[in-house]
RODO-2510 file (C-alpha; in nm, 4 decimals, decimal comma):
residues 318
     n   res          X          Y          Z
     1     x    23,4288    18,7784    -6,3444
     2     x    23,0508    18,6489    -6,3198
     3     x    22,9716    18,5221    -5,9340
     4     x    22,7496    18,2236    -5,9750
     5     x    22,4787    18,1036    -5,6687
     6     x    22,6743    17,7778    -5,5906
     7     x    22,9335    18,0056    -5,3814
     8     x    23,2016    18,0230    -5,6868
     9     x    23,2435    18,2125    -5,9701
    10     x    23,2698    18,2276    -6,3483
    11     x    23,6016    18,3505    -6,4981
    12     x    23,6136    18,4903    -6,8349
    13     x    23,9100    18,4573    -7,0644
    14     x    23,9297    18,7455    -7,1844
    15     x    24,2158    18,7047    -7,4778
    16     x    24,0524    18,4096    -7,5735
    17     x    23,7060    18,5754    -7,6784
    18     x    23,8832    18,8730    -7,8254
    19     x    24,0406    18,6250    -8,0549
    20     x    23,7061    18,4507    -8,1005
    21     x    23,5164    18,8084    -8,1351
    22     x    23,2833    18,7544    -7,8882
    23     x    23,2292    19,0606    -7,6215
    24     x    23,2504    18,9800    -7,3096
    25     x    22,9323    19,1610    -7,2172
    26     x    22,7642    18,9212    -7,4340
    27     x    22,9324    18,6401    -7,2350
    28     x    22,7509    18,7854    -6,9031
    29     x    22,4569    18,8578    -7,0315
    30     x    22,4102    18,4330    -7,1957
    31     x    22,4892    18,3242    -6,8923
    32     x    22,2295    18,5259    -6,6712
    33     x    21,9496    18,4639    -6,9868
    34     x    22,0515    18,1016    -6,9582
    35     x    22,1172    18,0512    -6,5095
    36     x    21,8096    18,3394    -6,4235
    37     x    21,6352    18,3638    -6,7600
    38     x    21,6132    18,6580    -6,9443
    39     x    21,2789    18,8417    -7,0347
    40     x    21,2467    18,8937    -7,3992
    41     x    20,9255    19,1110    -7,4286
    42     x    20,5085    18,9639    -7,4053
    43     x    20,2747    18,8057    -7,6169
    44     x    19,9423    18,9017    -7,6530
    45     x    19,6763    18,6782    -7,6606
    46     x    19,3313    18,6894    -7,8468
    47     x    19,1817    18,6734    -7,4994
    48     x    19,3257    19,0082    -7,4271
    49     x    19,5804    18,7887    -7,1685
    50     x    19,9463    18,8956    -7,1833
    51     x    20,2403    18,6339    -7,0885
    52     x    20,5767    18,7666    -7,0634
    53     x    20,8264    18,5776    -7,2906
    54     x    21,1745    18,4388    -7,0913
    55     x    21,4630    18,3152    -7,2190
    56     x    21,6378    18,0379    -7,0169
    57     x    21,7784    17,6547    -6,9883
    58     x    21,4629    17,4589    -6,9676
    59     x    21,3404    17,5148    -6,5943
    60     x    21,2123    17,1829    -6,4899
    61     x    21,5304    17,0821    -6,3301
    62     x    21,7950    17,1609    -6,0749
    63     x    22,0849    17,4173    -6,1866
    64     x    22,4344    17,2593    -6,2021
    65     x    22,7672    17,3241    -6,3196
    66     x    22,6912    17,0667    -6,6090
    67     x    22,4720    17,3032    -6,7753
    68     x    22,7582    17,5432    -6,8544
    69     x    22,8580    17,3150    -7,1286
    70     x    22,4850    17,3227    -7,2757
    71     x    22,5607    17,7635    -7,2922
    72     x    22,6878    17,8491    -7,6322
    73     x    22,7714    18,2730    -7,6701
    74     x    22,7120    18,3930    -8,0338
    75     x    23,0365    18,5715    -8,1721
    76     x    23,0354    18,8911    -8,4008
    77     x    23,1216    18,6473    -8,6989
    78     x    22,7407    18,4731    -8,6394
    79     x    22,9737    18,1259    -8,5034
    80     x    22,8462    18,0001    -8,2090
    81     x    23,1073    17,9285    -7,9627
    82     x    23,1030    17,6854    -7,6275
    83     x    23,1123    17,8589    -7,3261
    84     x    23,3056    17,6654    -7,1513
    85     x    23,6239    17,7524    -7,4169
    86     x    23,5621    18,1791    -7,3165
    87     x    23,5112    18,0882    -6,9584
    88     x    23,5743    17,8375    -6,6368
    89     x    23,4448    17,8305    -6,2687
    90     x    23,6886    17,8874    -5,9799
    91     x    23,6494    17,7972    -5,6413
    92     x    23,7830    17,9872    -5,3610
    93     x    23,8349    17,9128    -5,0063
    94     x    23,6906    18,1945    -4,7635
    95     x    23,9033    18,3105    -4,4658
    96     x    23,7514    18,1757    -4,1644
    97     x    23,5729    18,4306    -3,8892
    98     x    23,5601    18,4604    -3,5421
    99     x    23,2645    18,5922    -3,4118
   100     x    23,2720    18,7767    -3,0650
   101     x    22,9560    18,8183    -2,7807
   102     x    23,0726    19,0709    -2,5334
   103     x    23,4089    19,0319    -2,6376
   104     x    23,4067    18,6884    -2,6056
   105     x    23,4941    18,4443    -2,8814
   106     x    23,1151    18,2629    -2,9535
   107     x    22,9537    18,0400    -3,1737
   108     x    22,5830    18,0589    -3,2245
   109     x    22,3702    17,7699    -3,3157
   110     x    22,0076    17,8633    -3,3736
   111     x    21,6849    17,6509    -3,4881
   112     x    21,3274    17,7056    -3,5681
   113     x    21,0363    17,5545    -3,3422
   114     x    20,8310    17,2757    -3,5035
   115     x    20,4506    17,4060    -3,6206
   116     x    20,2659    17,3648    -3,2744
   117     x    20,5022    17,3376    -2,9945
   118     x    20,5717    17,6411    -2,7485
   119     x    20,8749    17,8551    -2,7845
   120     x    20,9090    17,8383    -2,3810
   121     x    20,8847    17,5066    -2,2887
   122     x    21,1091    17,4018    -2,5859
   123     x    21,3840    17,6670    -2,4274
   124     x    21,3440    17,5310    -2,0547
   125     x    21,3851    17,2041    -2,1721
   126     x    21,7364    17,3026    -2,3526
   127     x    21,8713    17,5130    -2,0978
   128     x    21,8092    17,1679    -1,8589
   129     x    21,9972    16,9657    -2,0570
   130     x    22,2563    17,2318    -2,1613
   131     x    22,2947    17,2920    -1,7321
   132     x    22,3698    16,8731    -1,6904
   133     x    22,6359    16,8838    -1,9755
   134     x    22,9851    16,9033    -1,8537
   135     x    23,1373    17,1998    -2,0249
   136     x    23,5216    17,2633    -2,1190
   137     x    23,6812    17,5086    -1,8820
   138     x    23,6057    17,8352    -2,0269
   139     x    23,3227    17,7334    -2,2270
   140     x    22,9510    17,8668    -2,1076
   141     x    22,6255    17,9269    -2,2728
   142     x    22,3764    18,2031    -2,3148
   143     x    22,0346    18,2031    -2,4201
   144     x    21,9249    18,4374    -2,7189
   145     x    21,7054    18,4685    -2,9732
   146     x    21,3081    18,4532    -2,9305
   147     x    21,3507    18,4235    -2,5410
   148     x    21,5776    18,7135    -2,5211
   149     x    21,3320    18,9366    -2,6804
   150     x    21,0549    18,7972    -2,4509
   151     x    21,2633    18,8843    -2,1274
   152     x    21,2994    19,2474    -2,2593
   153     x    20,9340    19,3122    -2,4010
   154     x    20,8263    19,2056    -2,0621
   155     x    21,0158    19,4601    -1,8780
   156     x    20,8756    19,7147    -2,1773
   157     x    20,4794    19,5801    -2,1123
   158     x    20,5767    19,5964    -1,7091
   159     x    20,6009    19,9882    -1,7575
   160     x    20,3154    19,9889    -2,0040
   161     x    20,1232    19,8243    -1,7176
   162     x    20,2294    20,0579    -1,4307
   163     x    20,0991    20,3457    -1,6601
   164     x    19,7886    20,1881    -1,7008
   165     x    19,7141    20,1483    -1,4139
   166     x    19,8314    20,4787    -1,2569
   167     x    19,6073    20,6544    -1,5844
   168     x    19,3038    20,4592    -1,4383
   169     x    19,3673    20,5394    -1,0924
   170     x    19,3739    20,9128    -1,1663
   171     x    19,0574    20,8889    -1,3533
   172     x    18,8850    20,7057    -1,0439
   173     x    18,9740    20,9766    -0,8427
   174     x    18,8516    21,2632    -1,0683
   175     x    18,5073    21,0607    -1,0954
   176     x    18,4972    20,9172    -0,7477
   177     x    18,6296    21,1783    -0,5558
   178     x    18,7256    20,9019    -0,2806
   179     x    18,9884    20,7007    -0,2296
   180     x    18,7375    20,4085    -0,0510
   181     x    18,5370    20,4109    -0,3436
   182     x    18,8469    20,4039    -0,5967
   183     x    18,9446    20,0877    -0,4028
   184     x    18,6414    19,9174    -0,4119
   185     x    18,6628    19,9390    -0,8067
   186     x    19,0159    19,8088    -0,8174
   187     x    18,9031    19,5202    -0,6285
   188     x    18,7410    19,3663    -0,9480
   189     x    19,1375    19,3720    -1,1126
   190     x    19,2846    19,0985    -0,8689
   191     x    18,9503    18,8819    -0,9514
   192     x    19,0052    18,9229    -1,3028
   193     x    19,3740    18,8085    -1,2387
   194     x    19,2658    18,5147    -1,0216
   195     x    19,0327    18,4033    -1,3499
   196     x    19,2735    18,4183    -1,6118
   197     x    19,5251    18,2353    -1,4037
   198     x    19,2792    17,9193    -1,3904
   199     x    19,1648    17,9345    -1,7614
   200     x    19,5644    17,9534    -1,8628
   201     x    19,6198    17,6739    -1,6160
   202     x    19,2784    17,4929    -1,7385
   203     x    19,3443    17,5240    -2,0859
   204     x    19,7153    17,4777    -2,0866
   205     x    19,8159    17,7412    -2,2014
   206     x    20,2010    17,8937    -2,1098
   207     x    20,2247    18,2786    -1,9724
   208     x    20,3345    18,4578    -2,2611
   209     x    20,3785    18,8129    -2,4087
   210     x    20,0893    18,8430    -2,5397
   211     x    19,9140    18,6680    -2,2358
   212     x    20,0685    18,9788    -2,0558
   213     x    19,9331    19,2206    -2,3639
   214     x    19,5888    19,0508    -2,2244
   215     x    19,6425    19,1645    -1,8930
   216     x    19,7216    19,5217    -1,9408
   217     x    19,3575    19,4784    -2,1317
   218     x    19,1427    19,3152    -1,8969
   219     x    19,2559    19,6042    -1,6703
   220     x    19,0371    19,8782    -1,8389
   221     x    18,7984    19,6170    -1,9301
   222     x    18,6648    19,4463    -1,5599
   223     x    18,6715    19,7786    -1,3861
   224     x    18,4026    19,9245    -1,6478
   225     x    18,1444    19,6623    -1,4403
   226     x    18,2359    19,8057    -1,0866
   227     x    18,1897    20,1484    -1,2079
   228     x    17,8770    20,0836    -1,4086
   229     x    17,7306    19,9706    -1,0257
   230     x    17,8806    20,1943    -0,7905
   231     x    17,8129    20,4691    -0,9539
   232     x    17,4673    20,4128    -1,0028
   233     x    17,4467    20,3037    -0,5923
   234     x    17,5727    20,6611    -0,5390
   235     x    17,3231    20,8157    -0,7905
   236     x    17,0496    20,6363    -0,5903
   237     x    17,2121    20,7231    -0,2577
   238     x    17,1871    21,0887    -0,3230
   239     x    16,8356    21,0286    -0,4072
   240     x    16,8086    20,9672    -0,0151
   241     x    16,8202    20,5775    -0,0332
   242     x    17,0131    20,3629     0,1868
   243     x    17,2946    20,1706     0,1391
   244     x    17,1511    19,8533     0,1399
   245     x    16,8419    20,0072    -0,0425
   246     x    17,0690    20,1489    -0,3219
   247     x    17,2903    19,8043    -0,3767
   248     x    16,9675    19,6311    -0,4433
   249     x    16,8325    19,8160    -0,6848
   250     x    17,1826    19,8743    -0,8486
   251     x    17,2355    19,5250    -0,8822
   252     x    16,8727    19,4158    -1,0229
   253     x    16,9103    19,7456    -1,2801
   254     x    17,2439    19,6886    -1,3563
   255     x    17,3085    19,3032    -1,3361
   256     x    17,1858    19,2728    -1,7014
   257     x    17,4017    19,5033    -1,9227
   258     x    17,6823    19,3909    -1,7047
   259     x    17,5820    19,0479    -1,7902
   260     x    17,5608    19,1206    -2,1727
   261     x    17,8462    19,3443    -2,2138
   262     x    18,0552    19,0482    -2,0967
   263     x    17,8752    18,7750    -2,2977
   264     x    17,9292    18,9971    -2,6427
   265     x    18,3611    19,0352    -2,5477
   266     x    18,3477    18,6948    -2,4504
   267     x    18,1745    18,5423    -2,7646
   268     x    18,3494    18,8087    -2,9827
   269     x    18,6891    18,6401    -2,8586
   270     x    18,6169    18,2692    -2,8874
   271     x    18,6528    18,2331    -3,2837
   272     x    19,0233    18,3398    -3,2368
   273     x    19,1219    18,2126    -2,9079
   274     x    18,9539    17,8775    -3,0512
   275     x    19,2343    17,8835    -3,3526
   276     x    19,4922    17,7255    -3,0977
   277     x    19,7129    17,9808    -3,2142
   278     x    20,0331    18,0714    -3,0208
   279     x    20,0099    18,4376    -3,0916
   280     x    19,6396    18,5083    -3,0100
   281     x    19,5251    18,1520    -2,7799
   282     x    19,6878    18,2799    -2,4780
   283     x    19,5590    18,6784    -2,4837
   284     x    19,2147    18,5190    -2,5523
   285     x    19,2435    18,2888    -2,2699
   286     x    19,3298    18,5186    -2,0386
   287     x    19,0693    18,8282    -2,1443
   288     x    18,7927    18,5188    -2,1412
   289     x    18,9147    18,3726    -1,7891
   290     x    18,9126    18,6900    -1,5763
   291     x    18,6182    18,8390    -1,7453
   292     x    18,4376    18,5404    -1,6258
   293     x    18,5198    18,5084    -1,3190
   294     x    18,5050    18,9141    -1,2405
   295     x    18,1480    18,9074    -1,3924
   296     x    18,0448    18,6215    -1,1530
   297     x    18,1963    18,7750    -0,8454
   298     x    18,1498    19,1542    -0,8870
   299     x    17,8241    19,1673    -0,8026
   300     x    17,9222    19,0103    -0,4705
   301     x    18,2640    19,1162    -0,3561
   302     x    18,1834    19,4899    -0,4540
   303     x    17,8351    19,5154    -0,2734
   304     x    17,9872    19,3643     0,0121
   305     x    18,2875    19,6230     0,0063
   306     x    18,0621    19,9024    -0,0597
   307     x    17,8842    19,8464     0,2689
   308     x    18,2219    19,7740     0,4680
   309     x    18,3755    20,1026     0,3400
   310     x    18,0571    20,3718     0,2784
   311     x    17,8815    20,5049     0,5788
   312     x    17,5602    20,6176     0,5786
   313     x    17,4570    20,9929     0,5323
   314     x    17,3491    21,1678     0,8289
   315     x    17,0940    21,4530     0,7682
   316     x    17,1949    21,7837     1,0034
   317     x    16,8935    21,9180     1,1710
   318     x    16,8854    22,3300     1,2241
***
């Protein structure tokens, strides 16, 4: 018995090519030569280019079941005998299935998005139609698939995030030694935020996974600018400058390497967040919009925190 792709198969009559003296190993083996082709060895060419040699029907067309009358298995006599005389296709019915989801009896019914539209919005806009349809009693729907997998990598990338961020608040500390001074460098994450929130909404661009992957980065990215300034204020401070003194300078020394360290991750990113890609647009977007926006504002909200939470040092006369 030879399965064949069209969901039958091939029976071979066994008594029938005894009596004809063909083997019925031969009969498989002219049928996949003939159906899949059936590599007969290479030829070498003068150019030094080798092209393997196959053996098949001619392959310009579709496969049928027509073509088993065109198959003709050599017998042991040198006769050439039809095919279709050693062997016939059968057709069987398969046993129906009943899939189950949570023990439930279910059907699933599953597409693929068209090149360009958003996995998301295509899903909201089912599940509002699906929630206006009047189902059977004891029929329901779930959601699966792509959006499934979304709902549980987020909950994945929400830990991810939480570790982050409690990694980079335990190095703030160790450097810092101060809790003010570890808060006045977080305050440059919930600018960054605020940016990439606008350039998704400006641009258009959904709230995705890898929007979220984007987040987690711009995290350990923005903060690098506060702590590029306070620390040098607090160099300059133990110098014996003032506060005000110390900001100013800071922010004249350090306002250009803050600029150009932003300029060079921002430029780097625009050749692949310009792609319009699903998979890379929206982590662009969102590493471009809260840089940004946290470059632009850092060197005023964190001044103006570092003088609201820093006192100034008091010399102790003996």
């Amino acid at each position: 018995m030879t399965t064949c792709k069209a969901g039958g198969f091939i029976r071979k009559n066994k008594e029938k090519a005894s009596l004809f003296g063909v083997p019925t190993s031969d009969i498989d083996l002219t049928i996949r030569t003939a159906m899949t082709g059936y590599n007969a060895g290479s030829f070498l060419t003068e150019d030094g280019e080798d092209y393997a040699i196959m053996l098949s029907l001619p392959i310009n067309k579709k496969r049928d079941f027509t073509d088993l009358s065109k198959i003709y298995v050599e017998s042991m006599l040198g006769e050439f005998i039809p095919l279709n005389q050693l062997a016939k296709i059968e057709f069987n019915t398969n046993k129906g299935t009943i899939t189950h989801y949570n023990t439930t009896r279910s059907a699933t019914i599953g597409a693929d998005i068209a090149k360009g539209e958003n996995v998301a919005d295509l899903t909201n806009a089912i599940k509002e139609k699906l929630n206006k349809y009047n189902f059977p009693k004891g029929y329901s729907f779930i959601i699966a698939g792509e959006s499934e997998n979304q709902k549980s990598a987020f909950g994945a990338l929400a830990q991810s995030a939480l570790i982050a961020f409690i990694g980079i608040l335990l190095v703030l500390l160790l450097q810092f030694k101060s809790i003010k001074q570890t808060f006045i460098v977080f305050a440059a994450i919930p600018l960054a935020f605020t940016g990439s929130i606008y350039m998704l909404m400006i641009t258009g661009t959904p709230f995705s996974f890898m929007a979220f992957i984007g987040l987690i980065a711009l995290m350990g990215i923005v903060i690098n600018n506060s702590i590029i300034l306070i620390d040098f204020a607090n160099k300059l401070r133990d110098e014996g400058k003032s506060i005000f003194n110390a900001l100013l300078e800071a922010g004249q020394v350090r306002f250009t390497p803050i600029l150009i360290t932003s300029l060079t991750t921002i430029c780097g990113l625009l050749p692949l967040t310009l792609q319009g890609t699903e998979l890379w647009s929206p982590l662009g977007w969102t590493i471009i919009g809260g840089l940004t926006l946290s470059t632009l504002l850092v060197l005023l909200i964190i001044p103006a925190l570092y003088v609201l939470f820093t006192k100034e040092k008091t010399e102790t006369i003996k």
